[in-house]
Steps between C-alpha positions, in 0.01 A plus 500: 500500500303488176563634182276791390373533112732840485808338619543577832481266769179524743540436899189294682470529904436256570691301231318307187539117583432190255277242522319226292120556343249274586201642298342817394128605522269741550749730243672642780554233761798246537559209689919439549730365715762614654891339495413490884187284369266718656172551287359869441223622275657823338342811334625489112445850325433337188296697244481220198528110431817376692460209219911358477570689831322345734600138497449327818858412621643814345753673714314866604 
């Protein structure tokens, strides 16, 4: 579970999972790895700079 801006706690099916950033690019794409250590290219819904949040190595 994750913890919504209002307070309450949000439910994701199927379930949020970590995993380590490799890069960002293109503004919405990222390249992580998973604690499995399987690679994936992921769909970020960023609308600004992810400037001091998108550190590779950064837990996601």
């Amino acid at each position: 579970m994750a913890f919504g801006l209002s307070g309450s706690w949000m439910s994701f099916t199927p379930p949020l999972r970590c995993a380590t950033l490799i890069k960002g690019y293109k503004r919405f794409l990222v390249d992580v790895i998973t604690l499995e250590g399987k690679t994936l290219i992921l769909h970020c819904t960023n609308t600004g700079a992810m400037t001091g949040c998108a550190t590779p190595g950064d837990i996601v």
